[in-house]
N, C-alpha and C positions, 0 to 999 in steps of 0.2 A: 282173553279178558283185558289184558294189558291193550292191547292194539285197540280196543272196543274204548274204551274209557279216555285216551289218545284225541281220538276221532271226534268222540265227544266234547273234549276240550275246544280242540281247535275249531268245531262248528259255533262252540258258544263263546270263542272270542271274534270271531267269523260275525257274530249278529251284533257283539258288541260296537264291533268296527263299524257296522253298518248303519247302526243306531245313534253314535256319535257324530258319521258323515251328516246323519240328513237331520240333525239338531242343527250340526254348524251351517247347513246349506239352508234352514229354514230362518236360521238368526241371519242370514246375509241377504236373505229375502226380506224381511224387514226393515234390514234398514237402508236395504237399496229403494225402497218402495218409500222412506220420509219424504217429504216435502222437501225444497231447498225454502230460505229465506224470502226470496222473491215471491217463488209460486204460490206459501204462503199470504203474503200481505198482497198481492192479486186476487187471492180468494174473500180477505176481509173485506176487501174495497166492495167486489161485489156482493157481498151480505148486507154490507149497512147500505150499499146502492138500492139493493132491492124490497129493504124493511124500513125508509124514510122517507115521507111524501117526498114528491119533486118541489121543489124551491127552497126544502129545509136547508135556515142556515147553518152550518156546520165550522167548528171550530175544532185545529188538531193541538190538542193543548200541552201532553206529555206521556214521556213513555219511558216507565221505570227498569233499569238494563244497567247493568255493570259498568258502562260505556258509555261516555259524552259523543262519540261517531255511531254507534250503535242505535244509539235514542233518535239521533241526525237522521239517519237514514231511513230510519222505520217512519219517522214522521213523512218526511222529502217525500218519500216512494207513497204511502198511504194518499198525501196530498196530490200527488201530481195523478194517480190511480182517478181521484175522484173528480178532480177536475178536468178530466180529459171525458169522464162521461156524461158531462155535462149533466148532469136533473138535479146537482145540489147546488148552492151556492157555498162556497168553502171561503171561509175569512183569510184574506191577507198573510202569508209569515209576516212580512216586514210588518203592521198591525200589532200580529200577537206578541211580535218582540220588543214594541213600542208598549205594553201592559204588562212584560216579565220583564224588561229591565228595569222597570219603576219598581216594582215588589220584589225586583230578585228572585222572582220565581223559576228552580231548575226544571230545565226541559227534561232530563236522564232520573229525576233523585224519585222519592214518593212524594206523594200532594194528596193532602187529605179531599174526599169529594166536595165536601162546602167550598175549600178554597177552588175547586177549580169551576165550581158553579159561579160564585162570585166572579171571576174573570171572563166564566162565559158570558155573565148581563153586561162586566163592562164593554165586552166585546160585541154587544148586540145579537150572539148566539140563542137560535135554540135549542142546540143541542153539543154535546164537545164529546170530544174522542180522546182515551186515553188506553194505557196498557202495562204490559209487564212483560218479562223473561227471565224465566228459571232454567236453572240447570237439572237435568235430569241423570246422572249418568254420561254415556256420550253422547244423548242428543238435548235438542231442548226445545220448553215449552215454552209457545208465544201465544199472550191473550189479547184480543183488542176486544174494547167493548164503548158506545155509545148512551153518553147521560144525558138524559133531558135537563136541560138547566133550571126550567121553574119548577116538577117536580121529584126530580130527584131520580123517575123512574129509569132503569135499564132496559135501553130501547133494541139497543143489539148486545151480543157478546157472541164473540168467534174465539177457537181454542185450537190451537193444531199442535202436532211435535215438529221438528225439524231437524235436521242433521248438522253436526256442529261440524260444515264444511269447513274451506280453504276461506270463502267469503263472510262466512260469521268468526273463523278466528281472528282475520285479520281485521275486523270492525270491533271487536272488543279487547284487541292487543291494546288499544292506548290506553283504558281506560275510564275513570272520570278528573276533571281538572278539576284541581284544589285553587281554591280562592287566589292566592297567589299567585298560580298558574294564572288563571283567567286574565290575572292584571297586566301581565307580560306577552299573553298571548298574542303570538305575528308579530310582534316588538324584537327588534334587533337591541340586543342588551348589550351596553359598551361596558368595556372593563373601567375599573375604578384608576383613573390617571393617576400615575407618580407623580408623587408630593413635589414641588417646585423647590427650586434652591429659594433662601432666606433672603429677601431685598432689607436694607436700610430704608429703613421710614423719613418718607420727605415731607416737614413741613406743607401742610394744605389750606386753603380757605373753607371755613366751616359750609360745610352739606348745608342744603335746603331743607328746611324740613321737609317732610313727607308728607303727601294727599291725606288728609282724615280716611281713613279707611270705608265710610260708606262710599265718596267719591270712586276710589279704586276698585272697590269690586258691589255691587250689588245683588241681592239673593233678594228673590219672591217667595212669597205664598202664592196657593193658589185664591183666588177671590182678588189680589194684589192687582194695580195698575203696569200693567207692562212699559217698557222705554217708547212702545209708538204710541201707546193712549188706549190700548185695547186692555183685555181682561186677562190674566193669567188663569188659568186652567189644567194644563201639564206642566209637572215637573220630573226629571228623567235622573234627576240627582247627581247629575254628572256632565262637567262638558263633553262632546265628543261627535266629529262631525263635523265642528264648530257652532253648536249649537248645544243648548240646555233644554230650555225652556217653550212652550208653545202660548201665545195669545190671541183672544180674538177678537173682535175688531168691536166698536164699539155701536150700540146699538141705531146711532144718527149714520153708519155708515151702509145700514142696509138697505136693498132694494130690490126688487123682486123683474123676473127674466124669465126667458128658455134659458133652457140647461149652453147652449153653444152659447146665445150671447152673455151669460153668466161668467163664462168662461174667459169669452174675449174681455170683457169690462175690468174683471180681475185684474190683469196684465197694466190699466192704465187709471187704477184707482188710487186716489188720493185720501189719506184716512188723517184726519183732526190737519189740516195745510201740509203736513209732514212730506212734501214732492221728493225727500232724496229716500226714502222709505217707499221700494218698487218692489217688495218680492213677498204681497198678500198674495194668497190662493187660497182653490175652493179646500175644505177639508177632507178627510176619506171618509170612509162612513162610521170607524170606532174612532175620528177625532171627534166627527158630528156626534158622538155620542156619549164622548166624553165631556164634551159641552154641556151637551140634553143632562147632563147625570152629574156633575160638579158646580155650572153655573145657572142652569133654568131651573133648577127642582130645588137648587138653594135662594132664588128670588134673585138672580145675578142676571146680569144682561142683556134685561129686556129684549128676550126673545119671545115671540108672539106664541103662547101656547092656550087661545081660544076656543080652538077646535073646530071652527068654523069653514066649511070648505076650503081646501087650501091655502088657506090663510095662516094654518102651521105648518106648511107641508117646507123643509128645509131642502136647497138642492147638499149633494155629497159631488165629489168629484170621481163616483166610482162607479162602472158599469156591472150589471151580472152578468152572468153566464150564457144571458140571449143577447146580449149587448143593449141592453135597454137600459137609461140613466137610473140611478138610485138616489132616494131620497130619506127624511125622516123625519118621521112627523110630532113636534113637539108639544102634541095636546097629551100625549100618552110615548111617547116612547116608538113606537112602531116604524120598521124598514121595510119598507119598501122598492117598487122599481116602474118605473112608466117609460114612455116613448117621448122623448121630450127634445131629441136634437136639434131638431125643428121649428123648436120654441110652442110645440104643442103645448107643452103644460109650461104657466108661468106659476114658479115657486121664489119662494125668499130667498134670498142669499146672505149669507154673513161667513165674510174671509176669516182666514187665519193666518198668520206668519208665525216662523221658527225664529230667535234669538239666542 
């Protein structure tokens, strides 16, 4: 009976053992089977590929993640995804970071959807991408989803898990930068110099007075007359670059061209007699429309917004996706794209320079 009861045991720790193996071998099946980070955001790229006409313009506006390299990357990768398959037109980074560093809008943080609608019309988008990541345990969840800017609707959303690899830890070790941070960012920071020995005060001739302070430094508004005669329109709130501020040119200096000789005339245009004033250019297509949206819809300008065949059609200095020139048309707002190197289409020009 002893022997019987023995037997018994050891078979029913026999099934235990066996019942534990193949939990633990079905938990390492799972999570050998996550996604990595990559495979992931290659998979979103092709959802919103596949669920957005071809020419939609698309804007990658933010992505909410523990991490300023995190959010980087997820954007970077999503962007360069889309634009390699060429059927959307995806906006500019340098663009969207020309309309977040005005607002100070975080790439990494949350953004309510109005604000990021709002940045899409400044952007000429119609549609923008944004996302999240949570932690789930060990792995984590990434969502990316697509907002129509004018209304509101949710055109995609993708959901996956992923594994909280070598590659995701190391992208969310830095973190996000604190405001302070950001100021000092890539900045070599010198130590605060020892105090100097004490000199004897020598007798001087009294200082000049000092420039009235408007001479010394000058601030705009936007609607303001800029230093070459043109319009003020951007302001970036900051030097940096060597530059602030964007103006554009005034409305006796426009004329209308192919897009190529638009380009070359740029180069040797002379705006109000001002000849040592040589570095107008054509704008991109969210300065063109930051113009459209600051100076022509507030009565600033006099930019031609008739509607009359081409007659408001504005060149941009920016090609899409089929390399065909782009434009925008200031009877209503609308971007476009024609074949125009050629001087097939003759549209309006009006430069801008950086100060």
């Amino acid at each position: 009976m002893q022997k019987r009861h023995m037997e018994k045991t050891i078979v029913c720790i026999a099934a235990i053992i066996m019942l534990v193996g193949c939990a633990s071998r079905q938990n390492s099946v799972e999570l050998s089977d996550l996604m990595t980070l990559d495979q992931a955001l290659q998979q979103a790229s092709v959802h919103i590929d596949e669920r957005l006409p071809a020419k939609t313009k698309i804007a990658l506006l933010n992505f909410d993640s523990p991490a300023d390299d995190f959010s980087e990357y997820v954007i970077d990768e999503l962007t360069a995804n889309l634009v390699d398959s060429r059927k959307l037109t995806v906006v500019d980074r340098k663009e969207i970071d020309l309309i977040r560093d005005e607002f100070e809008f975080q790439l990494s943080g949350e953004v309510s959807d109005d604000s990021m609608q709002e940045f899409g019309r400044m952007l000429g988008a119609q549609s923008i991408v944004s996302g999240s990541l949570k932690k789930l345990g060990n792995l984590y969840r990434i969502v990316v989803r697509v907002l129509n800017v004018q209304s509101a609707e949710v055109m995609v959303q993708y959901r996956a898990n992923i594994a909280g690899d070598d590659v995701v830890r190391a992208l969310l070790a830095g973190g996000k930068t604190t405001s302070s941070q950001a100021a000092t960012k890539g900045k070599t920071v010198s130590p605060t110099p020892a105090p100097q020995p004490t000199v004897p005060a020598v007798p001087t001739v009294p200082a000049v007075p000092a420039e009235p302070a408007a001479r010394v430094k000058q601030e705009y508004n936007i609607g303001d007359i800029g230093p070459a005669g043109g319009i003020v329109f951007y302001d970036k709130k900051k030097t940096s670059d060597g530059w602030r501020y964007l103006e554009a040119a005034p409305a006796s200096s426009e004329f209308i061209a192919g897009r190529s000789e638009a380009i070359r005339r740029c180069k040797a245009l002379v705006v109000n007699g001002q000849v040592d004033i040589t570095d107008w250019r054509l704008p991109t297509l969210d300065e063109l429309n930051l113009m459209y949206e600051r100076l022509h819809k507030q009565g600033l300008g006099g930019f031609n917004g008739s509607g009359i065949f081409y007659n408001s059609y504005y060149w941009s200095s920016a090609n899409d996706n089929s390399g065909y020139s782009c434009y925008q048309d200031f009877s209503n707002g609308s971007q476009s794209s024609t074949w125009g190197w050629a001087g097939a289409a003759n549209f309006r020009v009006r430069v801008i320079r950086q100060f």
